[in-house]
C-alpha positions as CSV (number, residue, x, y, z in Angstrom):
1,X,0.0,0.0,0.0
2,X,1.7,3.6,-1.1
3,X,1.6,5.4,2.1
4,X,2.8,9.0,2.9
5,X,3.5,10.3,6.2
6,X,4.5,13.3,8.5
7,X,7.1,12.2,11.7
8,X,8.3,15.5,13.0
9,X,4.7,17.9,14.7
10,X,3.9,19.7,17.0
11,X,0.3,20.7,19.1
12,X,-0.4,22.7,21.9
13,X,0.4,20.3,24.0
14,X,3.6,22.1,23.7
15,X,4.3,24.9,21.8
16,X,2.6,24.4,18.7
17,X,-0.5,26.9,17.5
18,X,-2.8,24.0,16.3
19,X,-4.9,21.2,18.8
20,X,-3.8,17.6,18.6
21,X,-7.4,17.5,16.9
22,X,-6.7,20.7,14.4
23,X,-3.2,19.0,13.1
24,X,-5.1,15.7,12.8
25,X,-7.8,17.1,10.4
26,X,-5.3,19.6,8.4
27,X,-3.2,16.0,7.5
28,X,-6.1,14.4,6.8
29,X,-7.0,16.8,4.4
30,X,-3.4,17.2,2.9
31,X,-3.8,13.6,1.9
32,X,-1.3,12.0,4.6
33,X,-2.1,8.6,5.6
34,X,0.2,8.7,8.9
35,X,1.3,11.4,11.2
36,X,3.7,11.3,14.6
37,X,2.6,14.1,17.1
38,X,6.3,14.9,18.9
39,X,5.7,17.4,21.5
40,X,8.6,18.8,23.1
41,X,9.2,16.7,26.6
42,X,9.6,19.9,28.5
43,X,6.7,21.4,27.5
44,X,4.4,18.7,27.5
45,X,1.3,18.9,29.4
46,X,0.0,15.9,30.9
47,X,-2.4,13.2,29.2
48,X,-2.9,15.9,26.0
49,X,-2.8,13.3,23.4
50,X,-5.7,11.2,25.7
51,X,-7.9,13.5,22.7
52,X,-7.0,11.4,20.3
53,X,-9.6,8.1,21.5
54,X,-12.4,10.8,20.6
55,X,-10.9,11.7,16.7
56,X,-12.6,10.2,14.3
57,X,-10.2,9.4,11.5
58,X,-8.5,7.3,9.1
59,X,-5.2,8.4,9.7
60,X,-2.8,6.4,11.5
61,X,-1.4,8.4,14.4
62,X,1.9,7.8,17.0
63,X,2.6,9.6,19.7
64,X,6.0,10.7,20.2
65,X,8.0,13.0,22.2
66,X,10.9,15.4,21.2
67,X,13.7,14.8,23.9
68,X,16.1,16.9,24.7
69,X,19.2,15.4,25.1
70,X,22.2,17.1,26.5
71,X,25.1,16.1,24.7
72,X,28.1,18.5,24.3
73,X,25.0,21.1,24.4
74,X,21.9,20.5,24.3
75,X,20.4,18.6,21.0
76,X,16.3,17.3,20.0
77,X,15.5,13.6,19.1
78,X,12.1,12.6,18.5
79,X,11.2,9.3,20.2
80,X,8.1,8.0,18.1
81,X,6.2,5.0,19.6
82,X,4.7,2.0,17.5
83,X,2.8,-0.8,18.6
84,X,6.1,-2.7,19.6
85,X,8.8,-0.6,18.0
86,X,10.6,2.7,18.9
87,X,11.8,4.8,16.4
88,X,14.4,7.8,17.0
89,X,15.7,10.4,15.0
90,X,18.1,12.9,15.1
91,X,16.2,16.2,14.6
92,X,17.2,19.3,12.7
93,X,21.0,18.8,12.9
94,X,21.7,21.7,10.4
95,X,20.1,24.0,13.4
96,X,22.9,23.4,15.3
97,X,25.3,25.6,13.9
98,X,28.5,23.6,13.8
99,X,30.9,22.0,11.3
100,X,30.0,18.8,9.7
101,X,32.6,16.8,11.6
102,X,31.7,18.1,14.7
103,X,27.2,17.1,14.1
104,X,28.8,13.7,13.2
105,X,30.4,13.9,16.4
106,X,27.6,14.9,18.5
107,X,24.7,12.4,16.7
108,X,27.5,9.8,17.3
109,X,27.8,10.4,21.1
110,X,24.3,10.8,21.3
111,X,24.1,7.4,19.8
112,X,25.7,5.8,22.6
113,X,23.1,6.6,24.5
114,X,19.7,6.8,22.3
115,X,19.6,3.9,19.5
116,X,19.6,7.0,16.9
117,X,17.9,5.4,13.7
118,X,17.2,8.4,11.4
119,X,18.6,12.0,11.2
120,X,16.3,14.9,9.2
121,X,17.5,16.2,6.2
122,X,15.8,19.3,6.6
123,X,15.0,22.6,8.5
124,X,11.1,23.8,9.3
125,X,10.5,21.8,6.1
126,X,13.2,22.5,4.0
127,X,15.9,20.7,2.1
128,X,19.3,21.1,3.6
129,X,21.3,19.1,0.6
130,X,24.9,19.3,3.0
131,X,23.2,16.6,5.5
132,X,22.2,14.0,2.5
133,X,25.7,12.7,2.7
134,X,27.7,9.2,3.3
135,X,29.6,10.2,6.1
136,X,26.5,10.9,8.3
137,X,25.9,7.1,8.1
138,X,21.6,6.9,9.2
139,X,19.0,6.7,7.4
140,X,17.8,10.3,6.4
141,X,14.5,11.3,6.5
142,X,12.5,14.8,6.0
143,X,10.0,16.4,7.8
144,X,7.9,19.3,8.2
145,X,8.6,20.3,12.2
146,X,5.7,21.9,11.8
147,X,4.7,24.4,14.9
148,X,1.6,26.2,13.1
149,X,-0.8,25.4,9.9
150,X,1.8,27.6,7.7
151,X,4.2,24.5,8.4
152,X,2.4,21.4,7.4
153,X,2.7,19.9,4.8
154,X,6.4,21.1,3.5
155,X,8.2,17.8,4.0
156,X,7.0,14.2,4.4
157,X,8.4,10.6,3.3
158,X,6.4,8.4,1.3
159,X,6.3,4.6,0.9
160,X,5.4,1.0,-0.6
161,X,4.5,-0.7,2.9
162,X,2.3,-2.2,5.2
163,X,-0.7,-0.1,6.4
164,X,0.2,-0.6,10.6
165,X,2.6,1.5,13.0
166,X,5.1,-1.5,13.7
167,X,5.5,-1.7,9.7
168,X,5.9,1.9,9.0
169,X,9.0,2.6,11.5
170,X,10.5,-1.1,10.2
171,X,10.4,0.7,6.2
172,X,11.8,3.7,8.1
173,X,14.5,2.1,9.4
174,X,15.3,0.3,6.5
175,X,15.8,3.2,4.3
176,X,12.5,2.2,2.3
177,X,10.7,4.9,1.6
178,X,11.7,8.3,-0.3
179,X,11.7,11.7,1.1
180,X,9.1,14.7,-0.5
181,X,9.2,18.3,-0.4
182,X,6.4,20.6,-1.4
């Protein structure tokens, strides 16, 4: 089944403009089939995402969390949750401000520590060519990061895969899927 899918939002369950409801519908209606709602861990209020037993909709939906992780400074990984599987990605290393060697550096001592599976190949939603590289040896993925409606929708992956959670972060990890920009 061809499947396309957000992994990198945010709600006001954090610091995001839209409901968990509001991002659900506006995804739905960009024609997404799967969304991860990653909150940051510090700003998350409690039992937010307990909305989403009321949604009505076809999309499939994980909850995830952006850690922040102190490492050398401080850095963001989302921690997405499947029905079995945990999926973590290095977010928005360009942000960083550093040499290349150096975000190698840091996503490999990170790594040590958080089973780092994906890093984003993009900023807010948009293509940063310098990370699609060898050297930074993870699966690369884009996404969106989207904090308010104006950011949905810039950046998604897309697949051939199996309609479930546990499925989707296996073809993630596996490099089988392709990354989209609007």
């Amino acid at each position: 089944m061809h499947l396309k899918g957000a992994l990198h939002t945010h709600t006001t369950c954090s610091d995001g403009d839209m409901s968990v409801a509001e991002v659900v519908h506006v995804y739905t209606a960009l024609g997404f089939d799967f969304l991860a709602l990653t909150d940051h861990d510090y700003l998350l209020r409690p039992n937010c995402y307990d909305v989403l037993q009321t949604i009505q909709t076809d999309l499939i939906v994980f909850e995830g969390l952006e850690l922040t992780v102190f490492e050398k400074g401080y850095v963001h990984v989302n921690r997405i949750k499947g029905e079995k599987e945990r999926l973590h990605i290095f977010n928005h290393p360009s942000e960083l401000g550093l040499p290349m060697d150096k975000v190698i550096d840091r996503i490999a001592s990170v790594a040590q520590r958080i089973p780092i599976d994906a890093v984003e190949v993009t900023s807010k939603g948009f293509r940063v060519r310098e990370y699609e590289i060898e050297a930074l040896p993870y699966v690369k993925v884009a996404t969106d990061d989207a904090h308010t409606r104006l950011g949905c929708g810039r950046a998604w992956i897309e697949m051939d895969g199996p309609r479930n959670k546990d499925g989707i972060i296996r073809a993630i990890r596996n490099g089988d899927f392709w990354n989209c920009y609007a």
